[in-house]
C-alpha positions as CSV (number, residue, x, y, z in Angstrom):
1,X,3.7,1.9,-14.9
2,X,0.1,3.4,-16.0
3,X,-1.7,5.7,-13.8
4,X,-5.2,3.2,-14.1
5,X,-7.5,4.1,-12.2
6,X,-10.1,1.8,-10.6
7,X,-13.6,3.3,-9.3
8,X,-15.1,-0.7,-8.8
9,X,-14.5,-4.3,-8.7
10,X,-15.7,-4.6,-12.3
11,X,-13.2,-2.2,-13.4
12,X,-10.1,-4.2,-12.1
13,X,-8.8,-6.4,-14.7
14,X,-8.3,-10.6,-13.5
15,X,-5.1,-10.2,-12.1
16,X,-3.2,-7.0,-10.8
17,X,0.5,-6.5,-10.5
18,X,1.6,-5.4,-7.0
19,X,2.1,-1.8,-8.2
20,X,-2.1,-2.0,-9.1
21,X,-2.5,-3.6,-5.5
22,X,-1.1,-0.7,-3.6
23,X,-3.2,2.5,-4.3
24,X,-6.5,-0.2,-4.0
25,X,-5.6,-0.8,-0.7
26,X,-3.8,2.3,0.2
27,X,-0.3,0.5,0.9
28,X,3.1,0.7,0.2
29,X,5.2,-1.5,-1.6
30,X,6.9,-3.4,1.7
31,X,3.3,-3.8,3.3
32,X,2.1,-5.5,-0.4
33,X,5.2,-8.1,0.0
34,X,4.1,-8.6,3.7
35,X,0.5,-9.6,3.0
36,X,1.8,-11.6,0.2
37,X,4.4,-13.5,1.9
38,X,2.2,-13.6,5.4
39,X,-0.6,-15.6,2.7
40,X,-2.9,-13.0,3.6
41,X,-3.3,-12.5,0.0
42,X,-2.1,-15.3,-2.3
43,X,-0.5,-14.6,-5.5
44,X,0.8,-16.5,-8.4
45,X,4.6,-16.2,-10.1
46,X,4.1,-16.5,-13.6
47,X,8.0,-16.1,-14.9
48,X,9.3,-13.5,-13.2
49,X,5.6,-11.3,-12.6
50,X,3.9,-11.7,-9.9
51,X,0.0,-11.6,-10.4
52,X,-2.8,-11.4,-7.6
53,X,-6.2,-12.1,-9.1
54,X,-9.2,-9.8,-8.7
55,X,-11.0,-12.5,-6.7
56,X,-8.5,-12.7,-4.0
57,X,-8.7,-8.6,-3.7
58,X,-12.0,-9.1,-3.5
59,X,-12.0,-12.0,-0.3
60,X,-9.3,-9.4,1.5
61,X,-11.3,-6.5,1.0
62,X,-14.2,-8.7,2.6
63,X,-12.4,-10.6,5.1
64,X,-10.8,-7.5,6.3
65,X,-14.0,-5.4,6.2
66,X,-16.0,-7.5,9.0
């Protein structure tokens, strides 16, 4: 794992792996899963990664925000 560090939306790349999710929103790696599997934040399997795309980050950040 890299120790990436994102200061703003245009820094995050398309999609982020759960480990690039958590520090963003300040969560662990069960609560990650959670919103995943709850479909508060939808993901995509590709093979065996999982990948969350900036724009969904984005729409939870702003749903979540109000």
């Amino acid at each position: 794992m890299d120790n990436t560090t994102y200061h703003t939306y245009d820094d995050l790349p398309l999609t982020l792996r759960v480990e690039e999710l958590m520090p963003i929103l300040g969560i662990g790696r069960n609560t990650a899963y959670e919103l995943m599997r709850s479909g508060q934040i939808r993901s995509v399997r590709i093979r065996h990664r999982i990948c969350i795309p900036k724009t969904e980050v984005i729409r939870f950040l702003n749903c979540n925000n109000n």
